[in-house]
MARPA-980086 format. One record per residue (C-alpha): x, z, y; residue in one letter. Coordinates in steps of 0.001 Angstrom, whole numbers, plus 524288, in hexadecimal, padded with zeros to 5 digits. Layout:
% MARPA-980086
XZYa
...
//
This chain:
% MARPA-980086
EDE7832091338C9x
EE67C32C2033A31x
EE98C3354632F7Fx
EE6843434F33009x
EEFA834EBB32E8Fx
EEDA434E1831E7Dx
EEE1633D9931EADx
EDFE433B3E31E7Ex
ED98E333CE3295Dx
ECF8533B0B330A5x
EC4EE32FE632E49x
EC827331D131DDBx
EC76C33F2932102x
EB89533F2B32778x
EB54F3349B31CF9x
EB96F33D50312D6x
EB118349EC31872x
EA5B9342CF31B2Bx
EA4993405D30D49x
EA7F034D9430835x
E9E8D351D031110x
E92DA34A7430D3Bx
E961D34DF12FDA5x
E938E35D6C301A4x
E88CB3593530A80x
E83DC354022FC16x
E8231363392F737x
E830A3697730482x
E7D5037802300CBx
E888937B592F7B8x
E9007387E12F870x
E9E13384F22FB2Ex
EA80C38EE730089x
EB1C638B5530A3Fx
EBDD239229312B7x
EB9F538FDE3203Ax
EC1EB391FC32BFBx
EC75A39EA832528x
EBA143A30131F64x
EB2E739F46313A6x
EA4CC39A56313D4x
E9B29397023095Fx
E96FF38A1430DC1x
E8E4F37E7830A1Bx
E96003737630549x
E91003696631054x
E95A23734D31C80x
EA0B136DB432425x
EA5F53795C329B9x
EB0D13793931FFFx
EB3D136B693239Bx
EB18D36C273331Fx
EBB3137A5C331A5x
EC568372A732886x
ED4AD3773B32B1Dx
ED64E37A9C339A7x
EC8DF374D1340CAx
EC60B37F6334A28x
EB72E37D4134637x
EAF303895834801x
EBA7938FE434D04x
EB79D3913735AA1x
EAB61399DD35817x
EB42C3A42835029x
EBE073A33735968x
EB2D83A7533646Ex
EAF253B2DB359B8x
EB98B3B7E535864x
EBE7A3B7F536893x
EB0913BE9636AA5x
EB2823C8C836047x
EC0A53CE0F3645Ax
EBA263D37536F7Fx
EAD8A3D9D8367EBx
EA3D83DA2E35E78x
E9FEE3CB5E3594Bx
E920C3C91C35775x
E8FEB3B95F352CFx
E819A3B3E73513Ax
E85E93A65934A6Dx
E799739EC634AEFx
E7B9639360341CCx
E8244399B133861x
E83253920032E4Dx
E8C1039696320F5x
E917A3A17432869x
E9D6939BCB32E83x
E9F2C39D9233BBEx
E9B273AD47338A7x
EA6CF3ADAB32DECx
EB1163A795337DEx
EACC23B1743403Bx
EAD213BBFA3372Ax
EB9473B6B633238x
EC0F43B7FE34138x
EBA5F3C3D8346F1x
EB2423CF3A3462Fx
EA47A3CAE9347F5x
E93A63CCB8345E9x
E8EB13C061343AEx
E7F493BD013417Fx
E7D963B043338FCx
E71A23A81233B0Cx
E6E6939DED3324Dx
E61D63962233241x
E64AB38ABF326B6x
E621F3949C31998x
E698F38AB93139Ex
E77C23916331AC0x
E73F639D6E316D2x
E78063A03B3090Cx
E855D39AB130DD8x
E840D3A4AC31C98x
E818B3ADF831265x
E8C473AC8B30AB7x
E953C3ACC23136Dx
E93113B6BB31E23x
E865A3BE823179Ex
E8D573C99231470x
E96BA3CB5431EFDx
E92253D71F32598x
E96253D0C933420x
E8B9B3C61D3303Fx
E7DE63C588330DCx
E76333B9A832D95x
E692E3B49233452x
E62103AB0E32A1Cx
E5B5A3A6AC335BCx
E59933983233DC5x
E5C2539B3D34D5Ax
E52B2397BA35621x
E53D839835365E0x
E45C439AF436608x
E3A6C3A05535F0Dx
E33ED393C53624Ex
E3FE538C48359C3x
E3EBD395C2350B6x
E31B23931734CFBx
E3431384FC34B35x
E39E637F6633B32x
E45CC37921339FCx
E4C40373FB32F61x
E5CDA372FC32C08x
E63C13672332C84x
E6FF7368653262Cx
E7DDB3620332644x
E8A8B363F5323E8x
E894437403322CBx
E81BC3750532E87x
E727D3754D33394x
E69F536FCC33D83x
E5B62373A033D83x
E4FCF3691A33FF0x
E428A36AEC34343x
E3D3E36C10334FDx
E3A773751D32953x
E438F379B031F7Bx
E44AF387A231618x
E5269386443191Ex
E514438AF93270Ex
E52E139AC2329E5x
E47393A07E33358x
E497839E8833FE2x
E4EFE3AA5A34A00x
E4F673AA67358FCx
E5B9E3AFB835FFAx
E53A93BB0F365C4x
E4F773BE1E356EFx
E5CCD3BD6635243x
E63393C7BE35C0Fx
E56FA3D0943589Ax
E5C783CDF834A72x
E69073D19C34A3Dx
E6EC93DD46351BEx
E7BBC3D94935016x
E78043CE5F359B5x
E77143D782364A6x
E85ED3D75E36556x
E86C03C7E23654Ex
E92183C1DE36A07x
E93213B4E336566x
E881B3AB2B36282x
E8E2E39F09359B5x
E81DD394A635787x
E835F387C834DCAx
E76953816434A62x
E7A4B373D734C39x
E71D93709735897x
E67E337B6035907x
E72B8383823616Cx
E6EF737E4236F3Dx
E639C385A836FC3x
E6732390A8364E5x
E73813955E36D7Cx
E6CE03971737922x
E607B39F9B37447x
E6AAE3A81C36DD6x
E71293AAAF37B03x
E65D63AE54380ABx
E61DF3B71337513x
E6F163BCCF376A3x
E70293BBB0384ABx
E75993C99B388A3x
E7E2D3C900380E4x
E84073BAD038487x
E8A643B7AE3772Ex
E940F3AD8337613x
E8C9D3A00837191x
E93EB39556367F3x
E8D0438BA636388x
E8C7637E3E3603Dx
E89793736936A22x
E84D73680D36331x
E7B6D35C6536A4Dx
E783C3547C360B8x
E71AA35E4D356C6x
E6CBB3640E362D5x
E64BA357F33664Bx
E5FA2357193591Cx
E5AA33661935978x
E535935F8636731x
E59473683D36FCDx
E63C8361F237B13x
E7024368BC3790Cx
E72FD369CC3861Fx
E68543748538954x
E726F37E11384D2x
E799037FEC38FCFx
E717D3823439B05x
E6B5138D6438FE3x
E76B53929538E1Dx
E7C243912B39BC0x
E6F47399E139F87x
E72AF3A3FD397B7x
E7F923A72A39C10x
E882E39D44393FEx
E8FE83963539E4Cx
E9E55395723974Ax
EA0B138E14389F7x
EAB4A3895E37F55x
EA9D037D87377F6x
EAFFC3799336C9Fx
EAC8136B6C36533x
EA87036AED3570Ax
EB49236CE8352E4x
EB6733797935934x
EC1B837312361CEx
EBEE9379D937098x
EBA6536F1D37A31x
EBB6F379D0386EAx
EB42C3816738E41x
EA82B37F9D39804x
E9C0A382CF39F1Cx
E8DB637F3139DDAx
E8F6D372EC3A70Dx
E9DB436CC139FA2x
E966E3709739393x
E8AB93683C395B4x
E917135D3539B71x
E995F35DE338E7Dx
E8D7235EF838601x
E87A1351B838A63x
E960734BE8387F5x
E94E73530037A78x
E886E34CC43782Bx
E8B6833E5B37CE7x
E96AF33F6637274x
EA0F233D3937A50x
EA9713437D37000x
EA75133FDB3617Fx
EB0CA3498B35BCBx
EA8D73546C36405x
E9A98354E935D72x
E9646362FC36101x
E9C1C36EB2368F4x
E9DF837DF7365A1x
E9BFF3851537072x
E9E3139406376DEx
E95233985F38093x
E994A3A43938895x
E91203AC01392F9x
E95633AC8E3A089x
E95743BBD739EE8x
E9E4A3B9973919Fx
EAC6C3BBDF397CAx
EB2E23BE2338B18x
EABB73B49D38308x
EAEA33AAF838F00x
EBEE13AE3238E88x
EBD353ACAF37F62x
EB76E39FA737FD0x
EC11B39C4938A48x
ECD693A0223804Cx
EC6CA397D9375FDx
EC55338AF437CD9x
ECECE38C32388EBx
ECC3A37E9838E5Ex
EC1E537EED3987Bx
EB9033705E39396x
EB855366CF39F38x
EAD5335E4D39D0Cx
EAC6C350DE3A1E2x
E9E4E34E2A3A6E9x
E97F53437539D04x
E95C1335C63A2EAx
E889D330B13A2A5x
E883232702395D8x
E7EFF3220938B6Cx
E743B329FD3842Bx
//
C-alpha cells in the first residue's frame, strides 16, 4: 500500500472519512461554516462539498471557469437549478460579474441558500421545485437526502417547495430574459429538466451544464439516454465533458457522446461515476471557442462491445 503525499495510505485515508462522515450524517441539519474554494458558505454539517473541494480538487471548478469565460464578453445571467446552499452562485459571484436566479425546491436548503446569497443584490432565489411540465408539476414528491444533496421520489413531504414550470419561471423573473448560462444539479431529475429549459429558453440558446448521471436517472424512471436526441433537436450539437471530479474527459458530438454514455453506464470505469457536461448551440460561436479553450482535447470514443446485462 502506497503512502500518500502526508504518509497516510489512501485506503486509511477513505476508512478514516467514511467514518467521519457517517458521525455528521448522525446530526446532519447543523449549521456549520466552512471556507470553500475561496468563498465561505453556511453549510449543513453532513454536505461533502468541503470534502469533495479539499486543497487543489478542481471540483466545481469547471462551471466557474465557463462563468466567468462567458461573462468577459457581456452581461452574465445564471439560472442554477439545483441550487442547493448557494455555492455554485457564490463561486460565481466570487470570479465575475454576474445575475444569477437560485432555485431551490428541498425547504430544508433554504435557510442555509438564504444565508448565504439572500442578500446579495446579483441573487435572486426561487423557493420553488422545477418541473419540465405542468403535468410533473402536478404530481408529489418527496426528498431523499444524503450526503448534502437531494433526490426527489414519488411521495409526499412539507419539506418540498411548490412546484414551477420553466415557461413559469422566465415569466417570473425578468432578469431571465438576458440568460446566458443554464447550470442544472438535481441528482437525476436533469435529463429531462435541461432539455424543457432549452426549449423555454430557446431563442435565446443559453449555454447548458449539467450533470449526467444514469444511475439516479433510472431510479427517477426516465432512460438517460433520451437527452441527447432532445437536445440534439434543439440545436445542441457540440459538448464538453468533464468527470465527477471536474477533470476534462474531451470534447464531442451527439453520436461519440452516446456511444460514451452506454460505456458510462456499463461501468467500464469505476473511478468515473457521473459526468458534468457543457452543451453549446450550433449557432453559439463564442460559447463553442470557449468550451474549446477549456477542454482542448477533442474525446475519441471507442464504440462499446456488446457484453452482459
Amino acid at each position: 500500500m502506497t503512502p500518500s503525499h502526508d504518509g497516510v495510505p489512501p485506503l486509511a485515508k477513505r476508512i478514516r472519512k467514511r467514518l467521519e462522515w457517517g458521525v455528521r450524517d448522525l446530526w446532519p441539519h447543523r449549521r456549520v461554516v466552512r471556507e470553500v474554494q475561496g468563498v465561505r458558505l453556511a453549510l449543513p454539517w453532513s454536505h461533502r462539498l468541503p470534502d469533495f473541494a479539499d486543497g487543489d480538487s478542481p471540483y466545481g471548478q469547471n462551471l466557474v471557469a465557463l462563468a466567468k469565460g462567458l461573462a468577459a464578453s457581456g452581461p452574465l445571467v445564471v439560472l442554477d437549478v439545483g441550487a442547493n446552499v448557494g455555492d455554485s452562485a457564490l463561486q460565481i459571484l466570487d470570479a465575475c460579474d454576474a445575475r444569477i436566479v437560485c432555485v431551490e425546491g428541498d425547504l430544508a436548503y433554504l435557510p442555509f441558500l438564504e444565508e448565504n446569497v439572500g442578500a446579495r443584490p446579483e441573487c435572486r432565489i426561487e423557493a420553488s421545485l422545477l418541473a419540465p411540465t405542468a403535468a410533473k408539476a402536478a404530481g408529489q414528491v418527496a426528498p431523499v437526502r444524503a450526503g448534502g444533496t437531494t433526490r426527489f421520489v414519488a411521495g409526499s413531504s412539507s419539506q418540498v417547495a411548490p412546484a414551477v414550470t420553466p415557461t413559469e419561471l422566465r415569466l417570473r423573473h425578468p432578469w431571465t430574459e438576458q440568460l446566458r448560462l443554464v447550470k442544472s444539479d438535481t441528482d437525476g431529475h436533469d435529463v429531462a429538466l435541461v432539455p424543457a429549459v432549452a426549449e423555454a429558453w430557446a431563442d435565446l440558446r443559453p449555454v447548458l451544464f449539467f450533470e449526467y448521471d444514469p444511475k439516479p436517472t433510472r431510479l427517477n424512471g426516465t432512460d438517460p439516454m433520451t437527452v441527447w436526441p432532445a437536445l440534439e433537436a434543439l440545436g445542441y450539437r457540440q459538448f464538453a465533458v468533464w468527470d465527477n471530479g471536474g477533470h476534462p474527459l474531451g470534447r464531442a458530438g451527439v453520436s461519440q457522446l452516446a456511444d460514451a454514455a452506454l460505456a458510462l453506464e456499463k461501468g467500464s470505469s469505476r473511478a468515473v461515476r457521473y459526468w458534468d457536461v457543457a452543451a453549446v448551440h450550433t449557432e453559439d460561436a463564442e460559447a463553442a471557442a470557449l468550451i474549446e479553450e477549456l477542454v482542448p482535447a477533442p474525446w475519441s470514443v471507442p464504440r462499446p462491445s456488446p457484453g452482459p446485462d
